[in-house]
KESEMAR-959700 format. One record per residue: residue in one letter; y, x, z of N, C-alpha, C in turn; residue number from 1. Coordinates in nm, 4 decimals, always signed. Example, Ala and Ser with C-alpha at 12.3 -4.5 7.8 and 13.67 -1.06 7.14 Angstrom:
2
   rest       n.py       n.px       n.pz      ca.py      ca.px      ca.pz       c.py       c.px       c.pz    nr
      a    -0.5690    +1.3190    +0.7800    -0.4500    +1.2300    +0.7800    -0.3300    +1.3200    +0.7800     1
      s    -0.2250    +1.2850    +0.7080    -0.1060    +1.3670    +0.7140    +0.0030    +1.2900    +0.7870     2
This chain:
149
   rest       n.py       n.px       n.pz      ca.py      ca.px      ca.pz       c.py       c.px       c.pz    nr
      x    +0.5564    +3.0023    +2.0641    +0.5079    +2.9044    +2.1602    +0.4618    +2.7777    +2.0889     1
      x    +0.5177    +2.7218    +2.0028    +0.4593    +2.6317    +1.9648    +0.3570    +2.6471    +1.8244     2
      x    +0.3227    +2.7368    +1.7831    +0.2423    +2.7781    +1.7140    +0.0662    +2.7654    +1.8590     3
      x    +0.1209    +2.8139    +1.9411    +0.0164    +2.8147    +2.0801    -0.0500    +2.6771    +2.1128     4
      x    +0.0700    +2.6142    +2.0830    +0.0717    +2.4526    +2.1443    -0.0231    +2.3951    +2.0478     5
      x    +0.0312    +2.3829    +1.9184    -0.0547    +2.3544    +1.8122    -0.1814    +2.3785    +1.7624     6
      x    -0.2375    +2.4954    +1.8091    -0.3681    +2.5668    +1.8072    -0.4576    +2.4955    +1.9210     7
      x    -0.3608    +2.4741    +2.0354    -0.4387    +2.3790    +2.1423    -0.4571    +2.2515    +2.1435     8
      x    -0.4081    +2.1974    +2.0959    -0.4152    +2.0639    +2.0606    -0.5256    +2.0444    +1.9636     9
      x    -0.5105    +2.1571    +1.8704    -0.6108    +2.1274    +1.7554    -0.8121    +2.1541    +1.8556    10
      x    -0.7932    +2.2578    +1.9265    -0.8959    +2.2462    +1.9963    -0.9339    +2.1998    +2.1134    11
      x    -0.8511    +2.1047    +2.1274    -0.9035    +2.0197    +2.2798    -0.9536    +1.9007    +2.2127    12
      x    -1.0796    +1.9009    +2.2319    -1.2302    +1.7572    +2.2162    -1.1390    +1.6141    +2.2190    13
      x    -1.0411    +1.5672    +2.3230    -1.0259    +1.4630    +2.3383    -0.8441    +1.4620    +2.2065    14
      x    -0.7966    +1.5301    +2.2040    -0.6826    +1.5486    +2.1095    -0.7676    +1.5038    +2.0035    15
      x    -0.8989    +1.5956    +1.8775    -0.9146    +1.5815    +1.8177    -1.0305    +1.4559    +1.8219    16
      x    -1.0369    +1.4016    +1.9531    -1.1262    +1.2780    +1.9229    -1.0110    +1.1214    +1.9147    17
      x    -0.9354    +1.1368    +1.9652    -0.8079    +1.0656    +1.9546    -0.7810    +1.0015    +1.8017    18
      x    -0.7213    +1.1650    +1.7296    -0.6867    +1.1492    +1.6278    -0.7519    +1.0974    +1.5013    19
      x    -0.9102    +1.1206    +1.5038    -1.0180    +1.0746    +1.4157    -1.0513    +0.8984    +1.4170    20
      x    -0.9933    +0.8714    +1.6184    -1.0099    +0.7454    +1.6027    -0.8843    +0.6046    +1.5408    21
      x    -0.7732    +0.7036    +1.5676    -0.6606    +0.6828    +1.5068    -0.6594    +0.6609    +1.3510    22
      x    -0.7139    +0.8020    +1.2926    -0.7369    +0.7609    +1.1315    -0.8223    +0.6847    +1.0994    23
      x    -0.9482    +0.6614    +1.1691    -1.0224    +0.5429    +1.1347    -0.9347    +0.4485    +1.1274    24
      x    -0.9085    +0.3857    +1.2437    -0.8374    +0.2596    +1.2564    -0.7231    +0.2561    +1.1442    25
      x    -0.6395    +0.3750    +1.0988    -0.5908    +0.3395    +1.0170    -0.5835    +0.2964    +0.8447    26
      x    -0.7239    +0.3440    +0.7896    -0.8189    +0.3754    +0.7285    -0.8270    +0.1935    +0.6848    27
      x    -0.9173    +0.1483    +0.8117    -0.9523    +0.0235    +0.7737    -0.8306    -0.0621    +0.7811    28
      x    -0.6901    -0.0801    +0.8344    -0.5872    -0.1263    +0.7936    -0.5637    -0.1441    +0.6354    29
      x    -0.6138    +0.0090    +0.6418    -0.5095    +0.0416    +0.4282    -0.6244    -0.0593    +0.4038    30
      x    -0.7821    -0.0528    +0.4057    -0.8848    -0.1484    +0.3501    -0.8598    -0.2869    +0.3513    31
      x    -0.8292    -0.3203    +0.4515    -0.8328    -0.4509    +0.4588    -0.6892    -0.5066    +0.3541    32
      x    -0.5502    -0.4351    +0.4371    -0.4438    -0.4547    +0.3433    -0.4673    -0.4826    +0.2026    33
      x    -0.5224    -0.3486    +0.1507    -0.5317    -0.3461    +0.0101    -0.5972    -0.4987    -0.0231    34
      x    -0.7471    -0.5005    +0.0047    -0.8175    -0.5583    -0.0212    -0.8000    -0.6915    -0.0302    35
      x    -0.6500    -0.7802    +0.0753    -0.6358    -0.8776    +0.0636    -0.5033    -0.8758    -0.0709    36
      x    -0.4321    -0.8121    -0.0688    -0.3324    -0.8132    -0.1582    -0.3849    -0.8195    -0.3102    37
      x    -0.5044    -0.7336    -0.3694    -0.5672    -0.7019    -0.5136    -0.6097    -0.8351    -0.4907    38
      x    -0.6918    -0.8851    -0.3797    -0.7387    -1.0457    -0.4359    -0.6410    -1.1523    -0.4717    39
      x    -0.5916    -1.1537    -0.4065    -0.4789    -1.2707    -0.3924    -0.3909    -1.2688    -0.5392    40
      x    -0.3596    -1.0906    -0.5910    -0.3353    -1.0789    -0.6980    -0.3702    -1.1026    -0.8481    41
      x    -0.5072    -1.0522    -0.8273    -0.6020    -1.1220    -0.9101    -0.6845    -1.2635    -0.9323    42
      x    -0.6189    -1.3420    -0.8517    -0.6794    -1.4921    -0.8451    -0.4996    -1.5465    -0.8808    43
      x    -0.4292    -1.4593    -0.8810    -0.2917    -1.5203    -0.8958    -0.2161    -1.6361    -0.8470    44
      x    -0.2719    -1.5712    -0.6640    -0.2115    -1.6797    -0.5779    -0.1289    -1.6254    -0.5274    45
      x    +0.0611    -1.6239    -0.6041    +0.1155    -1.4888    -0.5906    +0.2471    -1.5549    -0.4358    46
      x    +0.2581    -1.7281    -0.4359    +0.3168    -1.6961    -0.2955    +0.2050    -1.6382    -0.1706    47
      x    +0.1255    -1.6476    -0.1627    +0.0640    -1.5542    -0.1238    +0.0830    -1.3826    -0.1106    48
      x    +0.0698    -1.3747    -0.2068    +0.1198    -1.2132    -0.2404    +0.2464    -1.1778    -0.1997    49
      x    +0.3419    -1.2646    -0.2309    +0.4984    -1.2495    -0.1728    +0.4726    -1.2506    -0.0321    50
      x    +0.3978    -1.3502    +0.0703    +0.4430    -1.3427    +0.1750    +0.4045    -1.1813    +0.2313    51
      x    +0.3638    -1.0883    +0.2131    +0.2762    -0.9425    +0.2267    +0.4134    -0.8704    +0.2348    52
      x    +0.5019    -0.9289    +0.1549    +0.6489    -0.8624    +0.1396    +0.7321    -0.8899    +0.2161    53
      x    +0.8379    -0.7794    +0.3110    +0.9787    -0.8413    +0.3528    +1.0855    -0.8581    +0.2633    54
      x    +1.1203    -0.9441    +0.3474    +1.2448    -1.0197    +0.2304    +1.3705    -0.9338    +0.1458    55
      x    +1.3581    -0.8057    +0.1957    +1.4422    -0.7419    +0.0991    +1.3660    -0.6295    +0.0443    56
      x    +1.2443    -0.6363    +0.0326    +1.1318    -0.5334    -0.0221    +1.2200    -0.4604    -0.1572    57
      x    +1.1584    -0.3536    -0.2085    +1.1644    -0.3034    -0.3287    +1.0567    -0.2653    -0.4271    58
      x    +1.0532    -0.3489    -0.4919    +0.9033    -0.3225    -0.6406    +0.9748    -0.2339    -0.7488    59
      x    +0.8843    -0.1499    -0.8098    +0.9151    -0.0947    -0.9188    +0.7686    -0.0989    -1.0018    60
      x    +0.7889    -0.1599    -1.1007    +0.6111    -0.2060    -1.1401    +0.6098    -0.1451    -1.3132    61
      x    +0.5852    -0.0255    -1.3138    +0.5914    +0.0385    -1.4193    +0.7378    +0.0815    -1.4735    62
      x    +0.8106    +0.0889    -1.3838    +0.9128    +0.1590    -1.4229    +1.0458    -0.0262    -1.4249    63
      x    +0.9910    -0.1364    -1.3976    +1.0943    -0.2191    -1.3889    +1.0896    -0.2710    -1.2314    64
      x    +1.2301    -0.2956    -1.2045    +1.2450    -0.2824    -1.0883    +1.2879    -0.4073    -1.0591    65
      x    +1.2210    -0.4553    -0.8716    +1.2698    -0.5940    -0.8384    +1.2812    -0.5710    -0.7076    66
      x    +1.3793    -0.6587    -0.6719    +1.4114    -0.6216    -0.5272    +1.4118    -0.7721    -0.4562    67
      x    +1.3740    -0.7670    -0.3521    +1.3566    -0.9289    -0.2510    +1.2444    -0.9848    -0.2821    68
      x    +1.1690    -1.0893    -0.1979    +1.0567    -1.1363    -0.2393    +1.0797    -1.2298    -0.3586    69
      x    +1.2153    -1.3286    -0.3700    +1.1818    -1.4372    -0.4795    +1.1541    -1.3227    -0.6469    70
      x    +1.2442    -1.2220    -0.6576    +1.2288    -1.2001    -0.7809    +1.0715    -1.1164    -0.8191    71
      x    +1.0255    -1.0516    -0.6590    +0.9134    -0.9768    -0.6850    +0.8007    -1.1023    -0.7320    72
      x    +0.8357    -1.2342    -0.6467    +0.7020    -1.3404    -0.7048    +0.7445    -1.3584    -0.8334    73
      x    +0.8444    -1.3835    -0.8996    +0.8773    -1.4361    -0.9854    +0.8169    -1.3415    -1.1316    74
      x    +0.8723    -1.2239    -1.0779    +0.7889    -1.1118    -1.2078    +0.6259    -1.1247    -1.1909    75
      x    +0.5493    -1.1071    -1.0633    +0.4507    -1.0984    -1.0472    +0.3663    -1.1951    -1.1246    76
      x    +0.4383    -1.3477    -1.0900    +0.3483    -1.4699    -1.1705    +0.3791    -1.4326    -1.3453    77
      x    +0.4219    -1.3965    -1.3908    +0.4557    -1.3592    -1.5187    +0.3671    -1.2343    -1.5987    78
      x    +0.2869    -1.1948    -1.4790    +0.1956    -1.1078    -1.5485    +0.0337    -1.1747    -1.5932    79
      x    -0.0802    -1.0769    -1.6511    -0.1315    -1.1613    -1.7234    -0.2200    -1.1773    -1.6316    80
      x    -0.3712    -1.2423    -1.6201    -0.4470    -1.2280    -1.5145    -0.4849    -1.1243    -1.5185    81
      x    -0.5353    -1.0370    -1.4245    -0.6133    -0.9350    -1.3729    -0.7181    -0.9100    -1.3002    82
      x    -0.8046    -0.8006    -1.2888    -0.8674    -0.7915    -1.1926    -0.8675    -0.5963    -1.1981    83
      x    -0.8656    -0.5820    -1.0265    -0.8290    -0.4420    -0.9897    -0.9671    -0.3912    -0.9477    84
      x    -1.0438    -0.2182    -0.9630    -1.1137    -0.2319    -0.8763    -1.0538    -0.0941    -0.8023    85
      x    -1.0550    -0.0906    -0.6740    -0.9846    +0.0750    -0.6694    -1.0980    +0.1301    -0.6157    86
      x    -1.0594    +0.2406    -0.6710    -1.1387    +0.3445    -0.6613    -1.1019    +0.4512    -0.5765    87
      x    -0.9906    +0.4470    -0.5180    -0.9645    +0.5606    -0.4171    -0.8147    +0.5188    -0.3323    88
      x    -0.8495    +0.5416    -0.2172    -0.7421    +0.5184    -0.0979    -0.7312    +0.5864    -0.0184    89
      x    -0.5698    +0.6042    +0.0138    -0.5451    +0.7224    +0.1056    -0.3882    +0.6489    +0.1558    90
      x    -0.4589    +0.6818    +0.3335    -0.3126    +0.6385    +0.4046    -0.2625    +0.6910    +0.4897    91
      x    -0.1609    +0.7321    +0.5600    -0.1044    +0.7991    +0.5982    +0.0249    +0.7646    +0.7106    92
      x    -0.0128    +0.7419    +0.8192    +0.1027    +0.6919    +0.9405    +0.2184    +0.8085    +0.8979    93
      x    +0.3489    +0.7350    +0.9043    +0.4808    +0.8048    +0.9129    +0.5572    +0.8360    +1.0321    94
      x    +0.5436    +0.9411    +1.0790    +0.5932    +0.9451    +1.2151    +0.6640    +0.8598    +1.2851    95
      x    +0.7024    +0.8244    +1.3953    +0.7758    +0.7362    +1.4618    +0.9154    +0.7852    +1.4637    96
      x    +0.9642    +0.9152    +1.4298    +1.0975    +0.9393    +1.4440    +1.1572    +0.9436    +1.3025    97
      x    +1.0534    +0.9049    +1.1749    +1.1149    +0.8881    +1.0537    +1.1501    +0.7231    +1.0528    98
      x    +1.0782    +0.6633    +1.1263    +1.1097    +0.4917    +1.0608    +1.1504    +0.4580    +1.2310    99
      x    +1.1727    +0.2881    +1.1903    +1.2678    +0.2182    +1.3963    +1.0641    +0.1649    +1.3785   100
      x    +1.0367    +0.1233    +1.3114    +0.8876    +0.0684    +1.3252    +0.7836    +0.1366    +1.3156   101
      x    +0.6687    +0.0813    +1.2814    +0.5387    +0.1429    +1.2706    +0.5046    +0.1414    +1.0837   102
      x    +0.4893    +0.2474    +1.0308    +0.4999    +0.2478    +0.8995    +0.4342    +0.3477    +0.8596   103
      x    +0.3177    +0.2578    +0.7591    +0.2146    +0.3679    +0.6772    +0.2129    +0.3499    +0.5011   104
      x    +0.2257    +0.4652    +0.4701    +0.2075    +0.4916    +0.3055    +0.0571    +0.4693    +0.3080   105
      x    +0.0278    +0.3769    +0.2223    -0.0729    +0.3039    +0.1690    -0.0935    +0.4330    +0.0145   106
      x    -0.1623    +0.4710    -0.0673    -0.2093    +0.5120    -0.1912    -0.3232    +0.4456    -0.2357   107
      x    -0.3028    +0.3939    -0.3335    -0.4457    +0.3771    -0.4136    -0.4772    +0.3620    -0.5742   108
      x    -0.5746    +0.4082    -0.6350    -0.5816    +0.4107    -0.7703    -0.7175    +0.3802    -0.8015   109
      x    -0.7361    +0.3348    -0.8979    -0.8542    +0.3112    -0.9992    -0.8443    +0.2251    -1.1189   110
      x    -0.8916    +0.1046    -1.1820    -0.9144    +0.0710    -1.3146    -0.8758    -0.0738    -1.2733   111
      x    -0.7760    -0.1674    -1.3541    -0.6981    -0.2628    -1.3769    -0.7419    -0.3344    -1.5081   112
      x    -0.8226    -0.4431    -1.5120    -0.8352    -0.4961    -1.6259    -0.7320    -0.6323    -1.6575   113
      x    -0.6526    -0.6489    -1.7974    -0.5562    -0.7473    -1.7736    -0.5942    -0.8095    -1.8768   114
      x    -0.5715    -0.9212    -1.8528    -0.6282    -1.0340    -2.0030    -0.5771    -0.9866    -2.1018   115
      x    -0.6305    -0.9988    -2.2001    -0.5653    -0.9645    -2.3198    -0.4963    -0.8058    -2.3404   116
      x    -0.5383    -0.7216    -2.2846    -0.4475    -0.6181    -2.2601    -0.5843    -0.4908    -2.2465   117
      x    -0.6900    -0.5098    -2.2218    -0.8240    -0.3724    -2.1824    -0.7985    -0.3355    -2.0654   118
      x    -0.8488    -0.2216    -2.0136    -0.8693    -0.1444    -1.9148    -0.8065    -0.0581    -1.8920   119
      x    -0.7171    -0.0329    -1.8270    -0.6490    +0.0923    -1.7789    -0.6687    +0.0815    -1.6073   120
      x    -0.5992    +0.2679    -1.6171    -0.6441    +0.3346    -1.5003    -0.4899    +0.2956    -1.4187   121
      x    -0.4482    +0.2645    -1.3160    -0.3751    +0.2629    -1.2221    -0.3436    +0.3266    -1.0751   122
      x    -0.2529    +0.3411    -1.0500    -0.2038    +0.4178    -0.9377    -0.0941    +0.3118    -0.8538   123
      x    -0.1229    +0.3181    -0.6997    -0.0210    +0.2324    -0.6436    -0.0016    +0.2794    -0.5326   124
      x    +0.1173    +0.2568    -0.4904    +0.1401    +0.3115    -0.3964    +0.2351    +0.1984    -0.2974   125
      x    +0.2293    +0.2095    -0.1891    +0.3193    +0.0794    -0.0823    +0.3323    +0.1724    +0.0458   126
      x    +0.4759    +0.1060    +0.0818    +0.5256    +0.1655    +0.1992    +0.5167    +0.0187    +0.3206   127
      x    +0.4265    +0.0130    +0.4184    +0.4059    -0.0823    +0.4834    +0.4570    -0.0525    +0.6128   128
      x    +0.5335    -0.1498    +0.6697    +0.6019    -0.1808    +0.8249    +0.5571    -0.2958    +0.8685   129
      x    +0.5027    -0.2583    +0.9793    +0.4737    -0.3773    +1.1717    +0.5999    -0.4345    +1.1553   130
      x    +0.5797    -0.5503    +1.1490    +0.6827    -0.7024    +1.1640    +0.6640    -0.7736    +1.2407   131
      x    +0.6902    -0.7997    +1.3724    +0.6317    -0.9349    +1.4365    +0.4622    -0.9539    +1.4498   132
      x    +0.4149    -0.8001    +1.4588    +0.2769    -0.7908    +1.4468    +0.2109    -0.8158    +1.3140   133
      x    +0.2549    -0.8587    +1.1878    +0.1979    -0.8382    +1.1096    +0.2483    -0.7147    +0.9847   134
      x    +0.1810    -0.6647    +0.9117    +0.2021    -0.5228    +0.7888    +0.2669    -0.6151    +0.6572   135
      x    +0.3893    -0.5855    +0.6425    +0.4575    -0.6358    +0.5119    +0.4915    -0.5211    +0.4748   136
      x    +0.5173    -0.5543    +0.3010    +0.5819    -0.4323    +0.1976    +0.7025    -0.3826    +0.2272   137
      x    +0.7581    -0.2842    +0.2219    +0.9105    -0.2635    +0.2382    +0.9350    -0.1521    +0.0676   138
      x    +0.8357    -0.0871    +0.0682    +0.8434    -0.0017    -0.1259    +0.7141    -0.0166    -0.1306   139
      x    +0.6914    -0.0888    -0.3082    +0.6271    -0.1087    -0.3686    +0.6033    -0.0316    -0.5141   140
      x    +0.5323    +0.0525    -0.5280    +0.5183    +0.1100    -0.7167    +0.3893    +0.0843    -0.7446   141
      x    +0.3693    +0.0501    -0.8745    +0.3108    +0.0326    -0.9561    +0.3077    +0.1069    -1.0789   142
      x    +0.1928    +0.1741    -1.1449    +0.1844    +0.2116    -1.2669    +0.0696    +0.2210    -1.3151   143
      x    +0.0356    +0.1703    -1.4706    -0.0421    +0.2137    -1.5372    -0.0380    +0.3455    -1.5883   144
      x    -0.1295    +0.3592    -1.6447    -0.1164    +0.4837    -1.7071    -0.0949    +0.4955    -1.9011   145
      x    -0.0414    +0.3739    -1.9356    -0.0188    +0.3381    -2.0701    +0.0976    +0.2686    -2.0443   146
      x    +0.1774    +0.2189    -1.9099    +0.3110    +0.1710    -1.8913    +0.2741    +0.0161    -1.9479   147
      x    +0.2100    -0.0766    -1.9531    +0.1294    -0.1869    -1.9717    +0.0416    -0.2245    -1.8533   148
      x    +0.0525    -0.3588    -1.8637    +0.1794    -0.4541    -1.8969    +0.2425    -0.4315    -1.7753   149
């Protein structure tokens, strides 16, 4: 029976027009998200960047780990300048019976240039929750692909 259910859903016009408008919309969330966080990062206006975070967030930024917003700003301003460009994003709503909120895995990767440091390729990934109507961090990773800087 529910193999039945599922087959119908997948072919009823307004189910699958629903859902396309759903991933749009969620689509341009991850865009915009991203898009304000890499700037803000790369101009290294990092209370800024902290506020994106709830207050007991978790960063792991190449394998070192920070937890709460003061220590995540605190490592963050300590890195060198940057500039990100990504090259690929993928997001993904988490059901409502896995989280109490509204919460989407953010993915994204492409090429990270850091002062003094060249070009590497990067991968990131963020776990984002509805707060009071606005999308803050709750897991944060980070990695190069040379573990730098």
């Amino acid at each position: 029976m529910y193999q039945s259910q599922v087959d119908r859903e997948r072919k009823d016009p307004l189910y699958m027009q629903s859902n396309k408008l759903e991933s749009s919309h969620e689509i341009t969330l991850a865009e915009d998200f991203t898009q304000l966080y890499y700037d803000k990062l790369d101009k290294q206006q990092y209370q800024v960047v902290s506020r994106l975070y709830l207050p007991q967030a978790l960063q792991v930024w190449n394998g070192i780990s920070n937890s709460g917003i003061e220590k995540i700003q605190q490592f963050l301003s300590q890195l060198p300048q940057s500039t990100h460009t990504v090259m690929s994003l993928d997001t993904q709503r988490l059901h409502e019976n896995a989280t109490e909120n509204k919460t989407f895995l953010i993915k994204t990767g492409g090429i990270v240039r850091f002062k003094d440091h060249g070009t590497k390729q990067f991968f990131h990934t963020f776990f984002t929750t509805m707060v009071d109507g606005k999308y803050k961090i709750s897991i944060d990773n980070y990695r190069c692909t040379d573990g730098t800087p």
